[in-house]
C-alpha positions as CSV (number, residue, x, y, z in Angstrom):
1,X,72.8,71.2,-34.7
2,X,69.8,70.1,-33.2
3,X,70.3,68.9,-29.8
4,X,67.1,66.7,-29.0
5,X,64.3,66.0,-31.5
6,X,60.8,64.5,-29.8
7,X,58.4,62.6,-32.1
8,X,54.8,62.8,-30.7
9,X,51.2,62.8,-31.7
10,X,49.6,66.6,-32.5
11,X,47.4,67.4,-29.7
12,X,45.0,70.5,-29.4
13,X,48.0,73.0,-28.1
14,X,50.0,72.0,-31.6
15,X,47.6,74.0,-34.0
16,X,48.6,77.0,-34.8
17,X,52.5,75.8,-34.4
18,X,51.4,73.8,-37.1
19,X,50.5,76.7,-39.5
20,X,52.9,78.9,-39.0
21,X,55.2,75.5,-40.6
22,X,53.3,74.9,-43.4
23,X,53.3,78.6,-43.8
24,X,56.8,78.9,-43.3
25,X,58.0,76.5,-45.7
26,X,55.4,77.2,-48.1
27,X,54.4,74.3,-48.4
28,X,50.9,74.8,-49.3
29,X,52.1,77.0,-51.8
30,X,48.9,79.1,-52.0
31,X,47.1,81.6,-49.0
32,X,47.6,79.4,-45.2
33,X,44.5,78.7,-43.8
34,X,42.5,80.8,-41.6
35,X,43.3,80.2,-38.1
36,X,39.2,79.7,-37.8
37,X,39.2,77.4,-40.9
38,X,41.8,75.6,-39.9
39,X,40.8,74.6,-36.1
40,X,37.8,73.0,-37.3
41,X,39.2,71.0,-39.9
42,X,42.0,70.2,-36.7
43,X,39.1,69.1,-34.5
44,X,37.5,67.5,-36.8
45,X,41.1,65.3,-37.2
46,X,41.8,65.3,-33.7
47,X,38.2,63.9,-32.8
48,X,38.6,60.7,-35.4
49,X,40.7,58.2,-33.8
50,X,41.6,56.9,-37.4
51,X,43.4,60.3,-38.3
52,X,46.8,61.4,-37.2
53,X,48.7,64.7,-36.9
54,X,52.7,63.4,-35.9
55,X,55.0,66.1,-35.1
56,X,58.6,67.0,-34.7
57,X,59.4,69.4,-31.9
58,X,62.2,70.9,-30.2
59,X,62.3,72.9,-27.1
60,X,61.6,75.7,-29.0
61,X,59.4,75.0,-31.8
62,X,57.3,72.3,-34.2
63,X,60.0,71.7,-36.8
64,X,58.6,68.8,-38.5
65,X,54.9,67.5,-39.6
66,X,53.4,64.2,-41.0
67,X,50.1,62.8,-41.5
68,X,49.1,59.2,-41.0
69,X,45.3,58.3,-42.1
70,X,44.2,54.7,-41.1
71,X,41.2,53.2,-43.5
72,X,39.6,50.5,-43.0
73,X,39.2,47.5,-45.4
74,X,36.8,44.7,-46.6
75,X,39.7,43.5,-48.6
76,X,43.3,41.6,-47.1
77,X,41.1,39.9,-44.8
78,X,39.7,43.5,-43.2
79,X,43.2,44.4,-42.6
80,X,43.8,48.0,-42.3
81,X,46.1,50.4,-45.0
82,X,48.0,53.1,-44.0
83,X,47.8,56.7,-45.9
84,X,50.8,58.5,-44.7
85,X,51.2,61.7,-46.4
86,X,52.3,65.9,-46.6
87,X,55.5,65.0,-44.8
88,X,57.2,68.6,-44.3
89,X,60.2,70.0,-42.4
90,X,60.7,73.7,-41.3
91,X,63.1,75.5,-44.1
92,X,64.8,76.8,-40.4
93,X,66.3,73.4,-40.8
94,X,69.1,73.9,-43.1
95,X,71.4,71.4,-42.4
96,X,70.5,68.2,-45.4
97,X,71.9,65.6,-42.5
98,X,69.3,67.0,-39.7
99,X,66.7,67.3,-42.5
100,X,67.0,63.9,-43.2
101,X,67.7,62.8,-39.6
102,X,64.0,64.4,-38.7
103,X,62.4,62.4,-41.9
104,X,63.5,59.2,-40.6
105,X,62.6,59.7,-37.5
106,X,59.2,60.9,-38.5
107,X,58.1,57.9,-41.0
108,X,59.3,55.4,-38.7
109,X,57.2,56.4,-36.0
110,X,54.3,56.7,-38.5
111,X,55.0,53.3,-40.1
112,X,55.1,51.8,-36.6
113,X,51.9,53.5,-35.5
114,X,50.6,52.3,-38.5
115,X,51.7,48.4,-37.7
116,X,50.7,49.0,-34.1
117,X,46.9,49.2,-35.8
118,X,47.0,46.2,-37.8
119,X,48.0,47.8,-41.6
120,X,49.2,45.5,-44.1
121,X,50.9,48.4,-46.1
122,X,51.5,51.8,-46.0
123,X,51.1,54.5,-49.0
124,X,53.6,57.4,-48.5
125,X,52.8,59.9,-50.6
126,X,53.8,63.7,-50.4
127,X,53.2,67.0,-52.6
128,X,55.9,68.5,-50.7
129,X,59.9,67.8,-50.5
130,X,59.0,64.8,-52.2
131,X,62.9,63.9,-52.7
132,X,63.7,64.1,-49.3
133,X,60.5,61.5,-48.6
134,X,62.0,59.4,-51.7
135,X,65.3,59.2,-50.2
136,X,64.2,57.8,-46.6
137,X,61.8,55.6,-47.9
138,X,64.3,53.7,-50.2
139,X,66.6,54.0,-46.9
140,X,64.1,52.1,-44.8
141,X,63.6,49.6,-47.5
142,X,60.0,50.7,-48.8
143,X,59.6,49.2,-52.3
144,X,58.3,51.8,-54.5
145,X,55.2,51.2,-56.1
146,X,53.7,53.5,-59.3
147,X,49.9,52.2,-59.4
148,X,47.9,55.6,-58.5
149,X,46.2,57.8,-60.3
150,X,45.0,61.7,-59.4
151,X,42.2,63.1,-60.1
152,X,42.6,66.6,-61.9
């Protein structure tokens, strides 16, 4: 059992914590990025105060990652819309409770973040343990919404 859970934004230091989770749970489920690759990409994130990296650490180690993308609008009176997205917890995680216990506490500090800048809604969307994301976003009383599309 996890003892104590901290819910932060990513800084600079978080990097490479950060891949070696996505790696670890295979959640890209293809070749992790170069450590190169990736910190420019990171920077490039870091540096746009409209992108975040929120993470779930312990003492030891990041065992949780979301992302939260603000975008601007002309639209709803140029209020702001929330992309939260690629929610993923370590597979060292094996208990379903803590799992879901590190979820919750991830998207609602996201969704708050995502109030604190003004966002009339929030689209959670996630390639990856997209149950467990289902389940807590019914649980915090998101309505589910089916009008997207992907490009191929």
């Amino acid at each position: 059992m996890i003892d104590s859970i901290i819910i932060r934004k990513a800084n600079e230091s978080d990097l490479e914590a950060i891949l070696e989770l996505i790696d670890s749970s295979k959640a890209n489920n293809s070749k992790p990025m170069q450590l190169h690759d990736a910190n420019t990409v990171y920077q490039s994130m870091l540096d746009d105060s409209n992108y975040f990296q929120i993470i779930a650490s312990t003492e030891q180690a990041i065992v949780g990652v979301i992302t939260l993308v603000i975008i601007m609008q002309m639209t709803h009176e140029g209020a702001s819309t929330a992309f939260i997205n690629d929610l993923i917890i370590s597979n060292t995680i094996e208990d379903t409770i803590e799992k879901k216990t590190i979820a919750n506490d991830l998207l609602k500090y996201t969704t708050h973040l995502a109030q604190e800048y003004g966002c009339h809604k929030a689209i959670i969307q996630s390639d990856y343990q997209y149950e467990l994301v289902e389940d807590i976003c019914l649980q915090l009383g998101l309505k589910k919404n089916t009008h997207s599309f992907e490009l191929e």
